[in-house]
Wavefront OBJ file of the C-alpha trace (Angstrom):
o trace
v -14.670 3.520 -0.360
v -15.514 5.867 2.374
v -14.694 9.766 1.767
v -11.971 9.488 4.643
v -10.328 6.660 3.346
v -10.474 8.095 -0.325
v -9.007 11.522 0.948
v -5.925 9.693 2.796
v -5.038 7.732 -0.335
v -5.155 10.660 -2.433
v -3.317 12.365 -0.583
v -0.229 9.102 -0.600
v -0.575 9.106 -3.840
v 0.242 12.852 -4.976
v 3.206 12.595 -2.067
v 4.273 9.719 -3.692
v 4.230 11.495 -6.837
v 1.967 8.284 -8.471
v -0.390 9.341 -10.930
v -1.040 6.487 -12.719
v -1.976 5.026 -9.555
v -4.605 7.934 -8.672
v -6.497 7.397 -12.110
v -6.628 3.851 -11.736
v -6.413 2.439 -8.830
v -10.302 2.570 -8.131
v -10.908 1.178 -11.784
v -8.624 -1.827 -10.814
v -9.726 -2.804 -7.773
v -13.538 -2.576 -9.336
v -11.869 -5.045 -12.025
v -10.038 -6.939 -9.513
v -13.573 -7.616 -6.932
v -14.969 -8.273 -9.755
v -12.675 -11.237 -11.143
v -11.669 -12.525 -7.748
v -8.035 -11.450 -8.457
v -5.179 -12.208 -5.697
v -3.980 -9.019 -4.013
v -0.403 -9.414 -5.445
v -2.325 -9.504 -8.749
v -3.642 -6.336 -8.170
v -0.436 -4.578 -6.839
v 1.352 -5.847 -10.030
v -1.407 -4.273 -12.091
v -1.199 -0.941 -10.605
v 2.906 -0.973 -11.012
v 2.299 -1.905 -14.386
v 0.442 0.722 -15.190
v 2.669 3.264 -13.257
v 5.814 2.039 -15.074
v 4.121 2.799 -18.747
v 2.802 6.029 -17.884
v 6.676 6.701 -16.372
v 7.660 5.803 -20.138
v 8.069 1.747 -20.718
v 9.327 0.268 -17.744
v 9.045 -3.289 -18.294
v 9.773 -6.199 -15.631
v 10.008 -9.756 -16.884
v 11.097 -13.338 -15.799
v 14.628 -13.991 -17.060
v 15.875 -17.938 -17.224
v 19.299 -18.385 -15.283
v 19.617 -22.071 -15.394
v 18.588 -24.367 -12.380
v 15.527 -23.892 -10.590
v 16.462 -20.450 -9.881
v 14.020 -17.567 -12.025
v 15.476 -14.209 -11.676
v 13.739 -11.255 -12.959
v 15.192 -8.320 -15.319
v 14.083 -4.705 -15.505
v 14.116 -3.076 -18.957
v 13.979 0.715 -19.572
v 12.461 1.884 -22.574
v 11.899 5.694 -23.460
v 13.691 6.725 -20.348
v 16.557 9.559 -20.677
v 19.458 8.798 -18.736
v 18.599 5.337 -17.558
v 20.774 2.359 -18.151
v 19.032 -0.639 -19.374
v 19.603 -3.529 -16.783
v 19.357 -6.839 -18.452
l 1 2 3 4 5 6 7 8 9 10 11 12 13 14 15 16 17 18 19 20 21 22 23 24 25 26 27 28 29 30 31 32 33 34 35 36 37 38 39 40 41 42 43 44 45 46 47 48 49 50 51 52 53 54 55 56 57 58 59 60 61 62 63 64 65 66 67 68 69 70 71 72 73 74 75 76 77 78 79 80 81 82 83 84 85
């Protein structure tokens, strides 16, 4: 990654307030070149890794009947957060 381009998303990421996302970002895409991942593959990687470092946040398919999947976000470890089911 070029030092311009490196800067700028440094600097989104600490406005953003996304840590996670500044350790590993460049780690993951390595990983992601590397295994010929999709893009949304990556995304979802760095979001995972943002949610556990934000204490547990956990997204996961849940059945509703029909052909319809919905998905469900669970809090885990969070103070003051409901958990959404």
């Amino acid at each position: 990654m070029s030092q311009v381009r490196e800067a700028v998303t440094g600097e989104y990421l600490r406005a953003l307030r996304l840590p996670s996302l500044a350790r590993r970002y460049e780690e993951l895409a390595c990983q992601a070149a590397d295994q010929g991942w999709a893009c949304e593959d990556y995304l979802r990687e760095l979001l995972e890794a943002e949610g556990q470092h934000r204490g547990g946040v956990i997204v996961q398919p849940v059945e509703r009947g029909g052909d319809e999947r919905q998905f469900s976000m669970l809090y885990s470890c969070l103070p003051d957060k409901p958990n959404h089911q």
